[in-house]
C-alpha positions in Angstrom: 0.0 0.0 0.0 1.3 3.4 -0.7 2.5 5.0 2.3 0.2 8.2 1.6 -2.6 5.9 2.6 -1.2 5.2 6.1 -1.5 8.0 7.4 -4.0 10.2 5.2 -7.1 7.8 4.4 -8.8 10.2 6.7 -9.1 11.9 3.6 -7.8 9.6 0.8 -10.0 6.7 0.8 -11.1 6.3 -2.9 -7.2 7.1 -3.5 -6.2 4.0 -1.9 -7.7 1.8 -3.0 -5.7 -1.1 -4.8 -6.3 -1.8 -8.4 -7.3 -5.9 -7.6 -9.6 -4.5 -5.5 -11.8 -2.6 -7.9 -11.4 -6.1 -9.9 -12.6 -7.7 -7.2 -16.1 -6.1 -6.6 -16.8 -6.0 -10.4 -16.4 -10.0 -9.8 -18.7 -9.7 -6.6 -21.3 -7.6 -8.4 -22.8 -10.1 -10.2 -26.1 -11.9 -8.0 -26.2 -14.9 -7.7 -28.4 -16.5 -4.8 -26.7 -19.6 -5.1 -23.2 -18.4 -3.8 -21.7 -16.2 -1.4 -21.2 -12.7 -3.3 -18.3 -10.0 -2.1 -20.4 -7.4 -0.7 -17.7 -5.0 1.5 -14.4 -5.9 1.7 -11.2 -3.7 4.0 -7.8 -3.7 3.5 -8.2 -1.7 6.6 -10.5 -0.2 8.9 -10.7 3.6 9.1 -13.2 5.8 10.8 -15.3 9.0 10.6 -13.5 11.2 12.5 -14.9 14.5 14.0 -12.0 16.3 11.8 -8.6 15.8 9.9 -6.7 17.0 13.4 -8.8 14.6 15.2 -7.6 11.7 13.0 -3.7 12.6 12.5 -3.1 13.1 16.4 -4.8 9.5 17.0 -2.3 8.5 14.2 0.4 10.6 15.7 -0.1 9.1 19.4 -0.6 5.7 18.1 -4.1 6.1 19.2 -5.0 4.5 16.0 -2.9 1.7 14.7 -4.8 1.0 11.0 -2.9 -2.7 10.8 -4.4 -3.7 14.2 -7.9 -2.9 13.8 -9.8 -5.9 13.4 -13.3 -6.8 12.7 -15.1 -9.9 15.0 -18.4 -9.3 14.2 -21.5 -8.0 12.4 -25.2 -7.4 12.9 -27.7 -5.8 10.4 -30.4 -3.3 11.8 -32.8 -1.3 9.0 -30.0 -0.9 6.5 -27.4 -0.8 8.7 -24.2 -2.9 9.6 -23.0 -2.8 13.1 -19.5 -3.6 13.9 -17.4 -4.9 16.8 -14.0 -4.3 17.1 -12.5 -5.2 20.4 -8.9 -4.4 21.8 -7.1 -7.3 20.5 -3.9 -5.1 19.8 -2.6 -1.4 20.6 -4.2 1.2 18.3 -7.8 0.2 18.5 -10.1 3.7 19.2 -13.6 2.9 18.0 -14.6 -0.6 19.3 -18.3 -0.6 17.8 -19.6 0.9 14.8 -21.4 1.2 11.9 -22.1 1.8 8.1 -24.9 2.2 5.9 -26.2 -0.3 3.1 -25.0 2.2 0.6 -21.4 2.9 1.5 -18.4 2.0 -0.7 -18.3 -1.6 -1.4 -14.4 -1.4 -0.6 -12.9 0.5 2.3 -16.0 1.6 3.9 -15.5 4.4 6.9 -17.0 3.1 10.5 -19.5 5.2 12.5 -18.2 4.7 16.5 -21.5 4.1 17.5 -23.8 5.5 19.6 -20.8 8.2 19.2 -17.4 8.9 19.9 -17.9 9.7 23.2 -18.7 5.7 24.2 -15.4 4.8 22.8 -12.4 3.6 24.9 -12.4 5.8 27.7 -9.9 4.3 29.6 -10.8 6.2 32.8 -14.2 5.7 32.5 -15.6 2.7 32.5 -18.9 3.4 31.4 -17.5 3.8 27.9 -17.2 0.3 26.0 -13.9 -0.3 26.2 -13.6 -4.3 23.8 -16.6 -4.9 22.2 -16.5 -8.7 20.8 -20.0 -9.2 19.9 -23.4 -8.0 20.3 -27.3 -9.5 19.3 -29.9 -7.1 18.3 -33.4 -8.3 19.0 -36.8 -7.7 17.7 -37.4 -4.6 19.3 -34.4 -2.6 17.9 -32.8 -3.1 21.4 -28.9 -4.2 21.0 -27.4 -6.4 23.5 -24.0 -5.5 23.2 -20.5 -8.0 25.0 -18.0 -5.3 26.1 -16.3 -8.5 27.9 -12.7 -8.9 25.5 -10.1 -8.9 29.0 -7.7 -11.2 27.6 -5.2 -8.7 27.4 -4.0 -5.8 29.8 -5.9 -3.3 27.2 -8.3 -2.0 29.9 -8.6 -2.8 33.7 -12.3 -2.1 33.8 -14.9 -4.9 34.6 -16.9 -7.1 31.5 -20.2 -6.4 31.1 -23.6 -6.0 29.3 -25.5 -3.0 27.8 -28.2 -2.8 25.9 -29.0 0.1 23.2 -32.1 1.5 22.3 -31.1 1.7 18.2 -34.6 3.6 17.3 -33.5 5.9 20.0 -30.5 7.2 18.7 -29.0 4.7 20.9 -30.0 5.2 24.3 -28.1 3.2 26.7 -31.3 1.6 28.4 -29.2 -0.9 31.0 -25.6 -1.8 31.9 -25.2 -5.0 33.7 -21.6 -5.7 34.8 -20.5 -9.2 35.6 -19.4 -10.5 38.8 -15.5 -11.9 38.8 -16.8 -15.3 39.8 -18.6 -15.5 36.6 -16.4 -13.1 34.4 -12.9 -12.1 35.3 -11.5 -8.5 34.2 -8.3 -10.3 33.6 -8.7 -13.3 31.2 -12.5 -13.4 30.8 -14.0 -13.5 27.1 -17.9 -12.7 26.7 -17.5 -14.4 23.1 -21.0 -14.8 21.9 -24.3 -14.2 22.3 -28.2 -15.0 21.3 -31.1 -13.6 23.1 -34.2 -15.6 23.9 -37.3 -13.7 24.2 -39.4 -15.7 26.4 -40.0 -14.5 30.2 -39.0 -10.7 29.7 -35.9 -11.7 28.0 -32.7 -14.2 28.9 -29.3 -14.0 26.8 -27.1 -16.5 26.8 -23.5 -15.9 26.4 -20.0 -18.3 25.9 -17.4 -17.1 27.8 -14.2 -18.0 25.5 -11.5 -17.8 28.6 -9.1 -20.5 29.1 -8.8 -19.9 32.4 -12.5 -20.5 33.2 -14.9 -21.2 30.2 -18.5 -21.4 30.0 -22.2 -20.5 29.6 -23.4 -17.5 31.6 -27.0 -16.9 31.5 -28.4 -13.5 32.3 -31.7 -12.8 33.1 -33.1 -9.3 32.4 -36.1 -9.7 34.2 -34.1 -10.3 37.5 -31.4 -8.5 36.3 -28.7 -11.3 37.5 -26.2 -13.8 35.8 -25.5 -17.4 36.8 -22.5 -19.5 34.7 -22.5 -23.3 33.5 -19.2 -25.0 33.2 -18.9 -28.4 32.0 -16.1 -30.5 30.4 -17.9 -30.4 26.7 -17.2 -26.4 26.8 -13.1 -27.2 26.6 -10.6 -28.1 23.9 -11.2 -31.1 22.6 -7.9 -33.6 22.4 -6.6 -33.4 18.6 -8.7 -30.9 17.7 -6.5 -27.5 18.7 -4.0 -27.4 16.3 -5.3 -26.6 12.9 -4.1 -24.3 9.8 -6.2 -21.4 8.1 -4.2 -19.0 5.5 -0.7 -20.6 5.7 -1.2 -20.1 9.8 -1.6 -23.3 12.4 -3.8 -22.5 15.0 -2.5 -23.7 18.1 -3.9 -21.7 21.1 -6.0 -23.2 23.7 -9.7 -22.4 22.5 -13.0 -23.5 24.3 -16.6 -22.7 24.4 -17.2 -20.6 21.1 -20.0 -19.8 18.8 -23.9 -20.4 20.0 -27.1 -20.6 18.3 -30.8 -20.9 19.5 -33.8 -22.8 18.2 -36.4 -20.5 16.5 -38.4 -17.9 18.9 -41.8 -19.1 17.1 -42.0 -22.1 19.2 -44.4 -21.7 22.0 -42.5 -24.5 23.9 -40.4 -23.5 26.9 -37.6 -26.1 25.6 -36.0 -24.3 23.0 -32.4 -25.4 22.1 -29.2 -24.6 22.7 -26.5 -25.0 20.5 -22.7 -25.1 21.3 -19.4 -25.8 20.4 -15.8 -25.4 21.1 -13.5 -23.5 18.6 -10.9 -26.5 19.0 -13.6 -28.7 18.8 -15.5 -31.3 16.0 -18.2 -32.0 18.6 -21.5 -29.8 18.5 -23.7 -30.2 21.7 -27.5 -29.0 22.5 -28.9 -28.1 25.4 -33.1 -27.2 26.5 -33.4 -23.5 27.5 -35.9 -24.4 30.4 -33.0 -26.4 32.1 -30.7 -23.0 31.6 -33.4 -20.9 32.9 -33.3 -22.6 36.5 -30.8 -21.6 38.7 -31.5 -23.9 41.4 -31.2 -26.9 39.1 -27.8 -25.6 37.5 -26.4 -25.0 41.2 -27.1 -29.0 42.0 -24.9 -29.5 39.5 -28.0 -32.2 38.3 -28.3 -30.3 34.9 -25.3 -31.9 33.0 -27.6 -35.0 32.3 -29.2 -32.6 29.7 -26.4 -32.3 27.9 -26.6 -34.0 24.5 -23.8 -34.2 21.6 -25.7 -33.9 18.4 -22.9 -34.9 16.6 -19.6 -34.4 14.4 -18.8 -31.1 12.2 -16.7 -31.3 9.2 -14.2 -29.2 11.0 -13.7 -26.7 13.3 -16.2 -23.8 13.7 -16.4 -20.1 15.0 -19.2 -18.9 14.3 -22.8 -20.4 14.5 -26.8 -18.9 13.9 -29.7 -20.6 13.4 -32.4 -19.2 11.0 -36.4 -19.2 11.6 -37.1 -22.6 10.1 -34.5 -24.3 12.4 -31.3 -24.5 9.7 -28.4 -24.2 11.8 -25.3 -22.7 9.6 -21.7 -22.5 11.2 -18.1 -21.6 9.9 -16.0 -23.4 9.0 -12.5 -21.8 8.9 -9.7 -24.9 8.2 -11.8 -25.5 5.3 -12.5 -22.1 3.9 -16.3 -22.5 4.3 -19.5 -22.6 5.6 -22.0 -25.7 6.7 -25.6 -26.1 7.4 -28.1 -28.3 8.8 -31.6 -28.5 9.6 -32.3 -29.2 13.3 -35.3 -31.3 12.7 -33.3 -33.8 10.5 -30.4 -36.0 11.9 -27.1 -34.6 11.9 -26.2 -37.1 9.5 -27.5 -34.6 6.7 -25.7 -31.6 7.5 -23.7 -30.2 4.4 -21.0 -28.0 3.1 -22.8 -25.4 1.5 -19.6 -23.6 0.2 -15.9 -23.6 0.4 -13.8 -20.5 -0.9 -10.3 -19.9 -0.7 -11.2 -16.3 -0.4 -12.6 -17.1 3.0 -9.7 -16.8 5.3 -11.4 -17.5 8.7 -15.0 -17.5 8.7 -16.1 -15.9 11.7 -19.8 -14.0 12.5 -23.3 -14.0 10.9 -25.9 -11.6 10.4 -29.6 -11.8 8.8 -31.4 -9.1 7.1 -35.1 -8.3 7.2 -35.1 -9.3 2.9 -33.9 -13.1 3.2 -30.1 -12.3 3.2 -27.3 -14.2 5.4 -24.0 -12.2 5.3 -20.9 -13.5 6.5 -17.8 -12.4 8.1 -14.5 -13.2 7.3 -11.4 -12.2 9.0 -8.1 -13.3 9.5 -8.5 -13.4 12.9 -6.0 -15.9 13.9 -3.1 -13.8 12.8 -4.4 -11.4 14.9 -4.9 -13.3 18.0 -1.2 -14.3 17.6 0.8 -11.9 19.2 3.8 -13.2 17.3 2.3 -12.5 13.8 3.9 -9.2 12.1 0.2 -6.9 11.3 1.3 -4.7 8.0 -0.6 -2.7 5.8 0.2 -4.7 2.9 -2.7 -4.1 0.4 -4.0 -7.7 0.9 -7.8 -7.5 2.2 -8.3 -8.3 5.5 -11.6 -8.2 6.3 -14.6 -9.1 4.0 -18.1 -9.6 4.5 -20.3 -12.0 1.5 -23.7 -12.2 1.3 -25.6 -15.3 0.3 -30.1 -15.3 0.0 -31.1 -17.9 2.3 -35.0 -16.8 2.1 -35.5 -16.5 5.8 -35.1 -14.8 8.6 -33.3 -14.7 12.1 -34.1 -17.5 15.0 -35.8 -14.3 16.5 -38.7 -14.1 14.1 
């Protein structure tokens, strides 16, 4: 990359922007409901800063480190993409965002969202501070994870908020996380899914190695209680693993969730879980997650079932309104998918794309659309790895017409 784009893509963007990637999203422009289109693609993330001064003392005071900004997430909300970009390195200083449907396909600015003033205060700790993933329900309400700590990036506690997003938005509750259920130094609020039913549950992995599990909140009595079992941990053979010329080897438990679809009346909606160095998918019924009495007895493990064997690996995982369950799958450059009310035996490989380097989060649209993330987020998570601004892009998001809708509807 030219070096002018280092430091002035504040107000170079369309300037630097590589030549293979204008190639590229004349490629990607073509629909096809069949595949996973190109839709937005980064060779790095840059941001709408309040003005030119803003953005070249950030870059100055290494405030803003372009090479060590990464993406872990998405969510779409009324022609919006929201963004989470936790602390993984130095250099991070908007940690969730957004961007509208119509921005530039390649390079698109982010939004800190609600504003700047939420971002990374590190003296305040009402300000998100490592956003990893977020949920946004029905209502327009999003429940957002400000629970990254596996680094020394910021001393303040995990926790929850939610945002009003038809309210410009409003924080409307901030729960934070006791240390025996999420520690401020090692604890990882990976992923989420929100259940509707009884004035609202989410249910969160919590990625640490030093203590991974499921913590259930409950908004209704505003409290949190934690699961920890043996199936939410490495699985022998399963942690060492390559994705874009880069073995995985890092310890890696409890990852991606997904929920059975909200239009079942029943109280035993699933579960769905798995380990990132894991080939093992397990379920488990909401009702028994629900009852903290039950989960402190210690009883509820019996509920545990393993539903079976993945082709690989997975990150991420989301389950659609008819029951199809689709999760990543990053050692093979793909994505799979299976329908919850078949047996396992039928899941499939539904696409495999070299251009896919680490499949990560999900997002469904309100017009039948599945978008994925992809992210190169293992070289990232290595501390060894050497981040450059190199031209290559790091960060893309596809978009593939499934005809439905989120577990939520």
């Amino acid at each position: 990359m030219n070096p002018l784009c280092t430091y002035l893509g504040y107000l170079f963007v369309s300037y630097c922007l590589v030549e293979k990637g204008d190639n590229e999203t004349v490629a990607a422009s073509t629909k096809n409901s069949k595949v996973f289109n190109i839709e937005y693609q980064w060779q790095y993330v840059n941001f709408t800063w309040p003005s030119y001064a803003d953005y070249r003392r950030a870059v100055t005071r290494k405030h803003y480190i372009p090479e060590n900004v990464a993406i872990t997430e998405i969510k779409y909300y009324k022609d919006n993409i929201y963004v989470a970009l936790p602390q993984i390195r130095k250099g991070v200083p908007v940690t969730l965002g957004k961007f509208g449907l119509s921005s530039p396909k390649i390079n698109p600015l982010v939004e800190p969202y609600p504003s700047w003033d939420y971002q990374l205060h590190t003296k305040d700790c009402t300000s998100f501070q490592s956003v990893q993933s977020m949920e946004i329900d029905k209502t327009g309400i999003m429940w957002v994870l400000d629970g990254f700590r596996i680094n020394n990036n910021t001393r303040c506690p995990p926790k929850l908020v939610l945002l009003d997003l038809n309210n410009h938005g409003k924080e409307i509750l901030s729960y934070i996380f006791p240390k025996d259920i999420c520690s401020v130094h090692g604890g990882h609020l990976k992923d989420i899914v929100v259940d509707d039913s009884n004035d609202g549950f989410a249910y969160i992995t919590d990625n640490s190695v030093l203590d991974p599990g499921l913590i259930v909140y409950s908004r209704k009595q505003n409290r949190a209680w934690k699961l920890r079992d043996r199936t939410m941990f490495d699985e022998e053979d399963s942690s060492a693993f390559t994705v874009g010329n880069l073995t995985f080897r890092r310890l890696a438990p409890l990852d991606g969730i997904a929920l059975s679809p909200s239009h079942s009346k029943s109280r035993n909606k699933l579960l769905f879980y798995s380990p990132l160095a894991g080939m093992n998918l397990y379920s488990i019924k909401t009702k028994v997650l629900k009852n903290e009495k039950l989960i402190n007895s210690g009883d509820w493990r019996r509920a545990i079932k393993v539903v079976g064997k993945k082709q690989s690996q997975s990150d991420g995982l989301i389950m659609d309104h008819k029951g199809n369950l689709f999760y990543t799958l990053p050692p093979l450059y793909g994505v799979g998918t299976w329908n919850i009310n078949s047996d396992f035996g039928t899941s499939k490989i539904v696409t495999e794309d070299k251009n896919m380097v680490w499949t990560g989060g999900f997002a469904f649209d309100d017009k039948g659309n599945l978008r994925l993330l992809t992210n190169n987020i293992n070289k990232f998570m290595d501390p060894t790895y050497p981040l450059s601004l190199t031209g290559d892009f790091m960060f893309k998001i596809f978009r593939y017409f499934t005809g439905t809708k989120s577990y939520l509807y």
